[in-house]
C-alpha positions as CSV (number, residue, x, y, z in Angstrom):
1,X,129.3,103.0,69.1
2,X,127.2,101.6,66.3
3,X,123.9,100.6,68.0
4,X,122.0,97.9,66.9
5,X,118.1,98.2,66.4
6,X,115.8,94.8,66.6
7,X,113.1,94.5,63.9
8,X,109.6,95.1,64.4
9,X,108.6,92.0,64.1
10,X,110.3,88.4,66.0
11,X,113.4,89.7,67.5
12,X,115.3,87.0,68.8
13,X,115.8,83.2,69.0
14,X,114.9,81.4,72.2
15,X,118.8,80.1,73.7
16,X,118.0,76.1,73.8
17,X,119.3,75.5,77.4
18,X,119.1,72.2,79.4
19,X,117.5,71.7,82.8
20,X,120.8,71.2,84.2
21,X,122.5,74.5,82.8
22,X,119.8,76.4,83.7
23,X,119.7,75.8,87.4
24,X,123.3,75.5,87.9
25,X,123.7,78.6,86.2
26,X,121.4,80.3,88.7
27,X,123.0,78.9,91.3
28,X,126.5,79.8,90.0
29,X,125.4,83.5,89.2
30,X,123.9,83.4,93.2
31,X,127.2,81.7,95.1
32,X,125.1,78.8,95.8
33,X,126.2,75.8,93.6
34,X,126.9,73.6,96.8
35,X,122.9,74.2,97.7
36,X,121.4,73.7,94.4
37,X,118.6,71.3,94.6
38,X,120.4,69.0,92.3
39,X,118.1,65.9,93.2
40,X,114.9,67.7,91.9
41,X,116.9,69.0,89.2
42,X,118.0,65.7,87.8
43,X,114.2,63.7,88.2
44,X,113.0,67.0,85.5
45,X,114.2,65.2,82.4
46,X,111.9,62.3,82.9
47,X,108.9,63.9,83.8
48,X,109.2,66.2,80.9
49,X,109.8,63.0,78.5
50,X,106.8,61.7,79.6
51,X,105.0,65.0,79.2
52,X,106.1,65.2,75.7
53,X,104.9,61.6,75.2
54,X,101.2,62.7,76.3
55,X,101.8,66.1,74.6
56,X,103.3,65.3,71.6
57,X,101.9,68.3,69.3
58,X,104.5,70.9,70.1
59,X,107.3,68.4,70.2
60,X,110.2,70.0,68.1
61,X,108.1,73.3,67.2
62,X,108.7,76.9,67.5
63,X,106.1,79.6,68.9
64,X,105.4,82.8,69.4
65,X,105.7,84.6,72.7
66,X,104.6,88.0,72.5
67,X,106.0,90.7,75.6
68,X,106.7,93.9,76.2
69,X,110.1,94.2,76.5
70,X,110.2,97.1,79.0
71,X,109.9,95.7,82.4
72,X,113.5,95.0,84.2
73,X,113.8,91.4,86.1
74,X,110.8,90.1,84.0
75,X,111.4,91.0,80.1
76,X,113.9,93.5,78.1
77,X,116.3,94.0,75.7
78,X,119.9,92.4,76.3
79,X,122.1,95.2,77.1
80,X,125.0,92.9,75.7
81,X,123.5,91.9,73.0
82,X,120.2,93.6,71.5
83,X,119.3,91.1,69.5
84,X,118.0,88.8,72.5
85,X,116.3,89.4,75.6
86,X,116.8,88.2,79.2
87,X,114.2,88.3,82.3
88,X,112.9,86.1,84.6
89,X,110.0,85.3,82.1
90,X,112.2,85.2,79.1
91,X,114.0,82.3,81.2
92,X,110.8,80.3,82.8
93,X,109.1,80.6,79.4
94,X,112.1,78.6,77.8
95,X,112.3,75.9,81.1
96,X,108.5,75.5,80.3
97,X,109.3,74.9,76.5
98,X,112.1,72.6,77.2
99,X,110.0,70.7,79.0
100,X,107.1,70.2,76.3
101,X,110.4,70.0,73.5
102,X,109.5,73.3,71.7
103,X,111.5,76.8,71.0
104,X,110.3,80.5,71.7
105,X,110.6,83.5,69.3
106,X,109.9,86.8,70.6
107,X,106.9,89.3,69.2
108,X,107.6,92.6,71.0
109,X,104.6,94.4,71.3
110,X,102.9,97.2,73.2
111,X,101.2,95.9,76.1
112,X,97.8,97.0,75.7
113,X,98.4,94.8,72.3
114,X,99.7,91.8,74.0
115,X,96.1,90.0,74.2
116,X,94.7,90.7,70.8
117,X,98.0,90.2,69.3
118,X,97.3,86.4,70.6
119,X,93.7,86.4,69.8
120,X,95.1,87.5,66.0
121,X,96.7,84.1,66.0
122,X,99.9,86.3,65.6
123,X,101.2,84.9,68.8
124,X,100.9,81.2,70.5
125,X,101.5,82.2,74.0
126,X,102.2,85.8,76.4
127,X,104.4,85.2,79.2
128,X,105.2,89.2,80.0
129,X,104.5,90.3,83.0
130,X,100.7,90.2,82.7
131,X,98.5,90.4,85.7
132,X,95.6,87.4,85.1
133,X,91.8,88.9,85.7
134,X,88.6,87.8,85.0
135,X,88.3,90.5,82.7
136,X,91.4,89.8,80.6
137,X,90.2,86.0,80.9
138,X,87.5,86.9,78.5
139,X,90.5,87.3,75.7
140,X,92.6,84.7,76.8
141,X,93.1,81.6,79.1
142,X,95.9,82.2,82.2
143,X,98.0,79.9,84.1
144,X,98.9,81.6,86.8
145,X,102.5,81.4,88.8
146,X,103.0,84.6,90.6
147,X,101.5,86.9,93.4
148,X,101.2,90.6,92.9
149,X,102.2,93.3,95.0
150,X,102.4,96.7,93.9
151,X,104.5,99.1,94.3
152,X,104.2,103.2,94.7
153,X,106.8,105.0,92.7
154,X,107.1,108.7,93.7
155,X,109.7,111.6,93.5
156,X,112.5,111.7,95.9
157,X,110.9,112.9,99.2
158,X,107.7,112.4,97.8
159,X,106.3,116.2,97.5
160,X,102.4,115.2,97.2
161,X,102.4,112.6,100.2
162,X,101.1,110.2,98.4
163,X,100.9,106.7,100.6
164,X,98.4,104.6,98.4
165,X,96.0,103.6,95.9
166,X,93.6,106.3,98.1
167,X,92.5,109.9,98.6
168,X,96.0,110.4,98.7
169,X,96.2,110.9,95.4
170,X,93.5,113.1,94.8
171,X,95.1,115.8,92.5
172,X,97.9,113.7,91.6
173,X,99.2,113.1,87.8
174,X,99.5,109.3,87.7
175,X,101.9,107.5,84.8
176,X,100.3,104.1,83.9
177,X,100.5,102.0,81.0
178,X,97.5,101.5,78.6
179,X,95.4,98.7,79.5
180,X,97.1,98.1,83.2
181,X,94.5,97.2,85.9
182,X,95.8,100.1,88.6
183,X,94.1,102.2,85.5
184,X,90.3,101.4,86.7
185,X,91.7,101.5,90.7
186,X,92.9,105.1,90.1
187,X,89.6,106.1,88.4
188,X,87.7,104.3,91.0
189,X,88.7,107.4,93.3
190,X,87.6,110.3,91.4
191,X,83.8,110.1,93.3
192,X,85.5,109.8,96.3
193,X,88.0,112.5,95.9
194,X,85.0,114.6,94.7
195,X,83.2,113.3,97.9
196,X,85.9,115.3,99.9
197,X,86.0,118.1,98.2
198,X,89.4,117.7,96.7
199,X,90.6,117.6,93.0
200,X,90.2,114.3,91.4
201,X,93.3,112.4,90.0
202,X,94.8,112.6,86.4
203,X,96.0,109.1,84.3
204,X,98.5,110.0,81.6
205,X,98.7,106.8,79.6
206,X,101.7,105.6,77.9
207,X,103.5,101.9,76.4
208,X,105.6,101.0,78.7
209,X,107.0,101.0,82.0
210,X,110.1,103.1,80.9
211,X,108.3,106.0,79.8
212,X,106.1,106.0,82.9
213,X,108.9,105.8,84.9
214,X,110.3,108.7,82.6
215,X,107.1,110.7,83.3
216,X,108.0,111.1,86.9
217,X,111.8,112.1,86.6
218,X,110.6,114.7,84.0
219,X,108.1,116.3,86.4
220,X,105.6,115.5,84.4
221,X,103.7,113.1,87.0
222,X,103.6,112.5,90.6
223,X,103.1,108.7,91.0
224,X,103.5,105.2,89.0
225,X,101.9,102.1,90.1
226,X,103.4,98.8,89.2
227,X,104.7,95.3,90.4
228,X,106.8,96.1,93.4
229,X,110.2,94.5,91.4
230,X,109.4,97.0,88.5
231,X,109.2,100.0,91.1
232,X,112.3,98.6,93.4
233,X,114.2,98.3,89.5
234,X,113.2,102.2,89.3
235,X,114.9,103.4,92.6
236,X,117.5,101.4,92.6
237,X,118.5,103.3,88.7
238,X,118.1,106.7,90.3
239,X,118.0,106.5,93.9
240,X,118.3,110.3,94.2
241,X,115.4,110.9,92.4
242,X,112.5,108.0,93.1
243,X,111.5,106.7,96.0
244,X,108.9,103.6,96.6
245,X,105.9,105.3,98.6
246,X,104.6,102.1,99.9
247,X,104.2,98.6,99.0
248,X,100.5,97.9,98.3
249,X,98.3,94.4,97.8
250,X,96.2,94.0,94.3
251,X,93.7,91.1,94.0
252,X,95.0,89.2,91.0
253,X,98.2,87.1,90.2
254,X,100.1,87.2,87.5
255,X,99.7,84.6,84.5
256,X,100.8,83.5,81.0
257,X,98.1,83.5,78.6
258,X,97.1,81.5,76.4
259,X,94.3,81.0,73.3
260,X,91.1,80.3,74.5
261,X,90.2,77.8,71.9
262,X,93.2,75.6,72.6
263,X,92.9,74.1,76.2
264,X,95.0,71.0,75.3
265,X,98.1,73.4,75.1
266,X,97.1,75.2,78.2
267,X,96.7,71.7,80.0
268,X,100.2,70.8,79.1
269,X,101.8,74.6,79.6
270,X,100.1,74.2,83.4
271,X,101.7,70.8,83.4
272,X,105.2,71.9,82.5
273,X,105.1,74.7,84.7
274,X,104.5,72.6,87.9
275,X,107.5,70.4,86.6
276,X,109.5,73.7,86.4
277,X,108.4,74.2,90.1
278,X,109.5,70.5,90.9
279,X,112.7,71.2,89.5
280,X,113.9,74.0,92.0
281,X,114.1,76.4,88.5
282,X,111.6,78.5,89.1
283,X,112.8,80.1,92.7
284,X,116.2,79.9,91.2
285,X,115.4,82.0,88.3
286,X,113.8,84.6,90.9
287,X,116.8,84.8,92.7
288,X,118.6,84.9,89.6
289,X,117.0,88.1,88.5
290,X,116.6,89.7,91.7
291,X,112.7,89.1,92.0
292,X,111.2,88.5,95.4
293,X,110.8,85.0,96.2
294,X,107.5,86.0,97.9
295,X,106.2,86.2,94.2
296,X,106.4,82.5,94.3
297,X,102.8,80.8,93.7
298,X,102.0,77.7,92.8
299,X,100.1,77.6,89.2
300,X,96.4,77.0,88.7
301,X,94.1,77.9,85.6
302,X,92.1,81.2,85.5
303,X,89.3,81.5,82.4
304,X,86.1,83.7,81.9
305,X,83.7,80.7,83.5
């Protein structure tokens, strides 16, 4: 079968869908059309017009998100069709620009680029999966809309014991993306490790969650920490050979960022979110894409100050 390969640059065309589609196909897709929340779905259309009254600069534009299309339930490559992509943030993303009355195109990059590809002006907006700190905030402003918890991914039976972001891991190999924030957690135990006389842990850094994953089925590393759906998305593709360790809390939530120097767009992204929220489409969508509705946070604004 020919395979199709997306180009470098903006794969993909945002699918215009209305309010209504998109929560009734959620609730279709979930066997719960006779629940949907059809009285919140139908007041979004106002709201929105009256967002895109007070907002009127992206009215009937098309932006740039840029992701990293390599994390299942929140951004990747259509299986069906490889010239879009599908996720939970692929979907909320387009809600929130129905809302405000603009389209997405997609800038697939590697994660540790997805800040300065914004700061580079190359993108308008990141809505992938990116966990919101006050370090990254320095780069970028973040609404935020989802708690984090974090996952342990280990080999079937897990051979080294490992049951957290602790001494446990001392001589482990641990698969983590560039720029991820378990990076700094897992150096943070080397003096302790040290402290009790043991070996200190390894980092093999790679570009995505797929080849991290890959890392640990090829023997190559012992653990991967990540967002508990991304780790649950690993063992449930080969449940004879991953298991989740443990389910651990991080400090941070997860956010979309946006340009520092334009807090008028960030204003009315916040805005349109909460109107997403209204609407009933944003635990739909999690359902839809078999995220934890514990994820579920109401959005506020995170910056550098």
């Amino acid at each position: 079968m020919e395979r199709r390969v997306l180009p470098q640059a903006r794969r993909g065309t945002a699918r215009a869908t209305s309010w209504r589609k998109l929560a009734l196909g959620a609730s279709i897709a979930l066997g719960l059309v006779a629940a949907a929340p059809l009285s919140a779905q139908a007041a979004a259309p106002s709201a929105c017009a009256a967002l895109q009254e007070k907002y009127p600069d992206w009215k009937g534009k098309t932006l740039v998100n840029a992701i990293n299309p390599h994390t299942p339930g929140y951004e990747t490559i259509d299986p069906k069709d490889p010239s879009k992509y599908i996720g939970f943030d692929i979907d909320l993303g387009e809600a929130i620009g129905e809302c405000l009355g603009f389209k997405l195109t997609y800038k697939p990059v590697t994660f540790a680029a997805l800040l300065t590809t914004l700061a580079a002006g190359q993108a308008d907006i990141v809505i992938s999966d990116i966990y919101a700190t006050k370090e990254r905030a320095k780069a970028a402003d973040f609404i935020t809309y989802s708690k984090v918890f974090d996952g342990v991914l280990v080999a079937k039976g897990n051979p080294k014991g490992i049951n957290g972001i602790n001494i446990s891991m001392c001589g482990a190999a641990a698969a983590e993306n560039t720029g991820y924030v378990e990076v700094p957690l897992i150096q943070a135990l080397i003096p302790e490790c040290k402290k009790a006389g043991k070996p200190e842990p390894t980092i093999q850094l790679y570009d995505n969650n797929a080849n991290c994953i890959q890392a640990i089925l090829a023997g190559r590393a012992d653990t991967y920490i990540n967002d508990v759906n991304t780790v649950d998305s690993a063992v449930k593709a080969y449940p004879d050979k991953l298991e989740k360790a443990i389910a651990v809390t991080i400090p941070y939530s997860v956010g979309i960022a946006v340009p520092k120097d334009k807090p008028k767009f960030r204003d009315a992204v916040l805005a349109a979110l909460i109107e997403v929220q209204k609407a009933g489409t944003h635990m739909e969508l999690l359902k839809k894409h078999g995220l934890d509705v514990n994820n579920f946070k109401e959005p506020d604004i995170l910056t550098a100050d």
